[in-house]
C-alpha positions in Angstrom: -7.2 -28.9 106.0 -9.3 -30.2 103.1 -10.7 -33.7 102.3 -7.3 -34.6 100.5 -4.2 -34.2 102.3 -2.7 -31.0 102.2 1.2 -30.4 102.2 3.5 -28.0 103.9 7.2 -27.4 101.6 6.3 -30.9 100.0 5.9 -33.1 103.4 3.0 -34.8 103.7 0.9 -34.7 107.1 1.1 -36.5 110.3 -1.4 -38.8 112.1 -0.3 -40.8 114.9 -3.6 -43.3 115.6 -3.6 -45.3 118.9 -5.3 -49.1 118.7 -3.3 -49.2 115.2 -2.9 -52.5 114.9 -6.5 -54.3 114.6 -10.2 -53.1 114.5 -11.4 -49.7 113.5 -8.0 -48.6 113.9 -6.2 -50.5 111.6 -9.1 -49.2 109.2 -8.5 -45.5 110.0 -4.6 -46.5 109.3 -5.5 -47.3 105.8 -7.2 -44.5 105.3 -5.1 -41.7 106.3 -2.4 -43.5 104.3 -4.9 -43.7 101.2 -5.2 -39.9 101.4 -1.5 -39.3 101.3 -0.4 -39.2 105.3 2.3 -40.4 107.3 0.6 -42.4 109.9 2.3 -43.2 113.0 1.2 -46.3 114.6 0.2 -46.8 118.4 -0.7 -50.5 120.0 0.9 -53.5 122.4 0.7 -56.1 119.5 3.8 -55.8 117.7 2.5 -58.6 114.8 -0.5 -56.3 114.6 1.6 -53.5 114.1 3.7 -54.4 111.7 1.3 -55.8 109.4 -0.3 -52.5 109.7 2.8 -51.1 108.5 3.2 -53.2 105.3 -0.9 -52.3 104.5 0.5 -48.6 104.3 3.8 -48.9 102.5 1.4 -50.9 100.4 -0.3 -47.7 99.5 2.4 -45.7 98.7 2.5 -44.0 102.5 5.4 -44.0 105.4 4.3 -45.6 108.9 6.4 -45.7 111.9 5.6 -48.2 114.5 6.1 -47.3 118.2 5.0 -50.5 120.8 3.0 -48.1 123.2 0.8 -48.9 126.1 -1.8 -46.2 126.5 -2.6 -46.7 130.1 1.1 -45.8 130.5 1.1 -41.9 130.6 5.2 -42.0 130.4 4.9 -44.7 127.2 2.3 -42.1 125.3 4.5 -38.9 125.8 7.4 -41.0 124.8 5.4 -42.0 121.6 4.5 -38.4 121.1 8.0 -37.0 121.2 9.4 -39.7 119.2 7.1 -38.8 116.2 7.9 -34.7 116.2 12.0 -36.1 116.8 11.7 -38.5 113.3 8.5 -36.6 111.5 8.3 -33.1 113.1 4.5 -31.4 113.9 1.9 -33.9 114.3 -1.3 -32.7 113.1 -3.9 -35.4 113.7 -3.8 -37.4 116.8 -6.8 -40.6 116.9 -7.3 -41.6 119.9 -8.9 -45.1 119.4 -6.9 -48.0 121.6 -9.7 -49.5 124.2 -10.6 -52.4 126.4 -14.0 -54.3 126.7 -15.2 -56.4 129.3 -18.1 -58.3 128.9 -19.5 -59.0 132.1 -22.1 -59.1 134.3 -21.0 -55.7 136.3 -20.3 -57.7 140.0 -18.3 -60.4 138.7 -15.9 -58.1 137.3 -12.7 -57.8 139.4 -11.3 -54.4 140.9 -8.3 -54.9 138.9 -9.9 -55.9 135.7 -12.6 -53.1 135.9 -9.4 -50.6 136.5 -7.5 -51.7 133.6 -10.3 -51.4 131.1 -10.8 -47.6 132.6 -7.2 -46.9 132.5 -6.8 -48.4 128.8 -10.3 -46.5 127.4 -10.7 -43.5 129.4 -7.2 -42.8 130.5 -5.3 -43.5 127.3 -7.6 -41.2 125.5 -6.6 -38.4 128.0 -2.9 -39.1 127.5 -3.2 -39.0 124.4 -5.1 -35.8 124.5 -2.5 -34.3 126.5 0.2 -35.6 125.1 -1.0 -34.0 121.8 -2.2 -30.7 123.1 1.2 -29.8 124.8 2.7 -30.1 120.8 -0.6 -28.4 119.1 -1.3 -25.5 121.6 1.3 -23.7 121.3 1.4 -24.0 117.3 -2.2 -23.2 117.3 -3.2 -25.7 115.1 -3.9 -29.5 114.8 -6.7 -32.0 115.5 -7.5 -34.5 118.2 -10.0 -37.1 117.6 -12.3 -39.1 120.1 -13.2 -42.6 118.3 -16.7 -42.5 120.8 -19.3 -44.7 120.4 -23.4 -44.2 121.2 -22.8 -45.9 124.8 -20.9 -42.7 125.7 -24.4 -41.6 125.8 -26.8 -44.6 125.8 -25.0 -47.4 128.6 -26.4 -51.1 128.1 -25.8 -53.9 130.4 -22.6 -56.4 130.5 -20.1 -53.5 129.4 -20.3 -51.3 132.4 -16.5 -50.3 132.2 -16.3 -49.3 129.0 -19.6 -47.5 129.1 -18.3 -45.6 131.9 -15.1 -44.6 129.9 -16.7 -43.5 127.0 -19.1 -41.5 128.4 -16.1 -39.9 130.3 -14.1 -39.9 127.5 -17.6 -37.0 126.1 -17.3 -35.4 129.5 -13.8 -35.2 129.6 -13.6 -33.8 125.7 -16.2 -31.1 126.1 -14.1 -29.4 129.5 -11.2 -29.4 127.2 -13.0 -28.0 124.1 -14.3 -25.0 126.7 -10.7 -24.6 127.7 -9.6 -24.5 123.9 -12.3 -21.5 123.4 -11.0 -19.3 126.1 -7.7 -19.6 125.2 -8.6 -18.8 121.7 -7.1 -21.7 120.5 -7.0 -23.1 116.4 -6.6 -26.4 118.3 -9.8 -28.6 116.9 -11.4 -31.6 119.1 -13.8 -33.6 118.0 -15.5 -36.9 119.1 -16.9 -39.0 116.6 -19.8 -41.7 118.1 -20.5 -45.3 116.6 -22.9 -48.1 116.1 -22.1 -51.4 116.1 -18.9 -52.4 114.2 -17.2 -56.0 113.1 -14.3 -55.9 115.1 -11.9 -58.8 116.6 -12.8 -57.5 119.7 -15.7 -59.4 120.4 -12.9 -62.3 120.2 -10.6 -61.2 122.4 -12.6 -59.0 125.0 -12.2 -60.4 128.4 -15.8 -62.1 129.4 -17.4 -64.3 131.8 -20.3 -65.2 129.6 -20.2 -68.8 128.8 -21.3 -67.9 125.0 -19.4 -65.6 122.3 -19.9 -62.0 122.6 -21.6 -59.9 119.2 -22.4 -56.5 118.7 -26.0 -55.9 119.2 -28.0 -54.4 116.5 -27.1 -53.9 113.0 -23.4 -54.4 112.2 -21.5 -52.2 110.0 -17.6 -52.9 108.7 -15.2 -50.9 109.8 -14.0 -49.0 107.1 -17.2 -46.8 107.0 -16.2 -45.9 110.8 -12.5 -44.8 109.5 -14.2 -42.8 106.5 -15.9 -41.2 109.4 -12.4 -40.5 111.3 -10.9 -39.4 108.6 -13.4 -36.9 107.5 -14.1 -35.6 111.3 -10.2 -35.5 111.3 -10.1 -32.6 108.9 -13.6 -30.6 109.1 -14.4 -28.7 111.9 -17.7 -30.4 113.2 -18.0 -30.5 116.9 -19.4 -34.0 117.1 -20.1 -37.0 114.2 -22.1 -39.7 114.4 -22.6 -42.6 112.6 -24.5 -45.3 111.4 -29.0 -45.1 112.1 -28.4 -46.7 115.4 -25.9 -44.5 117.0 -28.6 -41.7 116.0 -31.4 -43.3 117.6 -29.2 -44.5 121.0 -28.2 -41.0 121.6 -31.5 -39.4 120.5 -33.9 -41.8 122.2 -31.4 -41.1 125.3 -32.3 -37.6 125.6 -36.2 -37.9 125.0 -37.0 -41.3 126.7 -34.4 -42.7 128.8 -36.6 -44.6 131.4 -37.9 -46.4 128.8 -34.9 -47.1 127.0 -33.4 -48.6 130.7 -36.6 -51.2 131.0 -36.0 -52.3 126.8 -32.3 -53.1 127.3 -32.5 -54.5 130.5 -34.9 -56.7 128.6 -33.0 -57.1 125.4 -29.6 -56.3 125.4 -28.0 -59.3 127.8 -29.7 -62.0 125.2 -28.9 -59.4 122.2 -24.7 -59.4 123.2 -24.0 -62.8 122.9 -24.6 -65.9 120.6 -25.7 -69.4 121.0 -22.1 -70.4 120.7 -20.2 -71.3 123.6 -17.1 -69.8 123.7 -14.0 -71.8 121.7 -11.7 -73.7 124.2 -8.2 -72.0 125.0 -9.6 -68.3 124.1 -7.7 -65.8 125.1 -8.3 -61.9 126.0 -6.5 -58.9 125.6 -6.9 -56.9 128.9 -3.5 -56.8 129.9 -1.4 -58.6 127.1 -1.9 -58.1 123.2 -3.2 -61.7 121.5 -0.9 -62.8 119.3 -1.1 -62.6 115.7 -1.7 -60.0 113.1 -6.3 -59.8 113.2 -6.7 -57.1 111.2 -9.5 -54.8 110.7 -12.4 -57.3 110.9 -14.0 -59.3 113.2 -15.9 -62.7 112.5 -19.3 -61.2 111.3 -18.5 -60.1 107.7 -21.4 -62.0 106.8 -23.7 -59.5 108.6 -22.3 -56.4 108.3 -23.1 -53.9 106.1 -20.2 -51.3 103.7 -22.6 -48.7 103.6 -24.3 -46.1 106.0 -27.5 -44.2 104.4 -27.0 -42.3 107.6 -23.7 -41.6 107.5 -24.0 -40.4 103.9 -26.6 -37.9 104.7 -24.7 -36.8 107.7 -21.3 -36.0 106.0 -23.4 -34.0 103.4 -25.9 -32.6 105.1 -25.0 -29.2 104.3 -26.3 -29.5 100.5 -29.3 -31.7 101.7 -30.3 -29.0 103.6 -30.2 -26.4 101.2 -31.8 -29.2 98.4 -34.5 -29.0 101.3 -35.1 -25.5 101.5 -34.8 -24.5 98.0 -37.7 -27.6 97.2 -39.9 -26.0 100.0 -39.4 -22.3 98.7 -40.4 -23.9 95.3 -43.1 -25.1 96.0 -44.5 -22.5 97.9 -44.4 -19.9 95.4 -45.6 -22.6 92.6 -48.8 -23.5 94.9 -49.5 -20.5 95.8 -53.1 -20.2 96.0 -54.0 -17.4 92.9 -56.1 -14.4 94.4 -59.8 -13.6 93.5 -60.9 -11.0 91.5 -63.1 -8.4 92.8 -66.5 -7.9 91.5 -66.5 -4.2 92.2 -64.0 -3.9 89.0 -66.4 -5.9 87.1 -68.6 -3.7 84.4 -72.3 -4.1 84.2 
């Protein structure tokens, strides 16, 4: 499958996305439906959802809206078979749909810390599932992981979600192993963030008495759907994105003491503003917030639309062989001349 959509008899692809109806998956809606898909949208909030719809018969595409819980194993397979019964073969499934708490890790509840690991880690294996019993036994389709760099890099106040993603990577690479013995077409990828403008430093359930940010720089969501898109039909194993995402993960694997001391220093001040929070907020842990938020969060005023990172990442195949052809250049046009003999010389 090729950056554009491809076509089988005429009928354009399928992509069901879960989380379709605000944040970085309403962005990665819009941009299957900009390339020419049929996008099948996944999320509690019905006002979310439908104005998702509307965005992609807006571009020309077809949506179908199915009110799904991902926590609910039963509501996910029911979600998947509706799609093949209306659309037939589904042959991208986004697995996005999550839940934050923002919390000093002892005053979460047991129920609340269960439902933020059922709705992040367990609604990505659902969906998994749900779309590997379909793909398997076609041999072909892709699932997508939306990750983020704390599935490899934890910081403090978002211990459940940490905890998911990084089992969301563990749980991904088993089934990628699995895929490779069975000889399988079947394509997973996971693809790891930064810091994105998303309503869900809104509506995340907290029990800081300020408003929640991202930490770090902020990018909008659309570059993080580019991403999705892209990872959704090349075969790289992993994808990450944005400068910070790079140097969480990297700076992981070569000093993670270190790293533990900085953001136990930094990264409690660095998640939360000077604002307290606005009276009557509500969260989304176990019911969808009313009303349609769309893509972004509150900080467009901060985030950045592009990613030099990201850029260099998606084409890094031609930067590397820019690279190597300048170095092979160079070394044959500074090549040191040799010195004559004076044996040859005449007298």
């Amino acid at each position: 499958m090729n950056g554009q959509a491809a076509t089988r008899s005429g009928t354009a692809p399928v992509a069901v996305v879960t989380g379709a109806s605000a944040g970085i998956g309403r962005a990665i809606v819009r941009e299957f439906a900009r390339h020419g898909w049929r996008v099948a949208l996944l999320a509690r909030g019905i006002d979310g959802l439908q104005g998702a719809r509307a965005e992609v018969e807006a571009l020309g595409g077809a949506a179908l809206v199915i009110p799904t819980d991902v926590a609910d194993e039963a509501q996910v397979e029911a979600a998947a078979a509706q799609v093949e019964a209306e659309w037939g073969a589904i042959d991208v499934w986004v697995n996005d749909a999550m839940a934050t708490i923002f919390s000093d890790v002892m005053k979460i509840s047991p129920q609340d810390f269960r439902r933020a690991t059922e709705v992040t880690y367990l609604g990505a294996v659902w969906g998994t599932l749900a779309a590997l019993r379909r793909m398997k036994p076609r041999r072909r389709g892709t699932i997508v992981q939306v990750g983020s760099a704390l599935a490899y890099r934890s910081i403090p106040l978002q211990a459940p979600y940490c905890g998911a993603k990084a089992g969301v990577r563990g749980f991904t690479d088993s089934v990628r192993c699995e895929l490779d013995h069975d000889r399988s077409s079947v394509h997973i990828t996971m693809v790891q963030l930064s810091a994105f403008n998303t309503p869900q430093f809104d509506w995340g359930r907290t029990t800081l008495q300020r408003r929640p940010r991202p930490m770090g720089r902020i990018f909008q969501p659309e570059i993080a759907a580019e991403a999705v898109y892209w990872a959704a039909t090349h075969r790289r194993r992993e994808v990450w994105v944005g400068a910070p995402a790079v140097q969480a993960i990297l700076g992981t694997r070569l000093f993670p003491g270190f790293l533990d001391r900085l953001l136990g220093r930094n990264a409690v001040d660095g998640q939360h503003t000077q604002e307290p929070l606005p009276p009557g907020r509500r969260d989304n842990l176990y019911a969808p917030v009313a009303g349609d938020h769309g893509a972004h969060g509150r900080f467009d005023a901060q985030a950045h639309d592009t990613s030099a990172q990201w850029w260099a990442n998606k084409h890094r195949a031609p930067l590397i062989a820019a690279a190597a052809a300048i170095w092979m250049w160079t070394q044959v046009t500074h090549r040191p001349r040799p010195l004559r003999s004076r044996a040859g010389r005449s007298t």
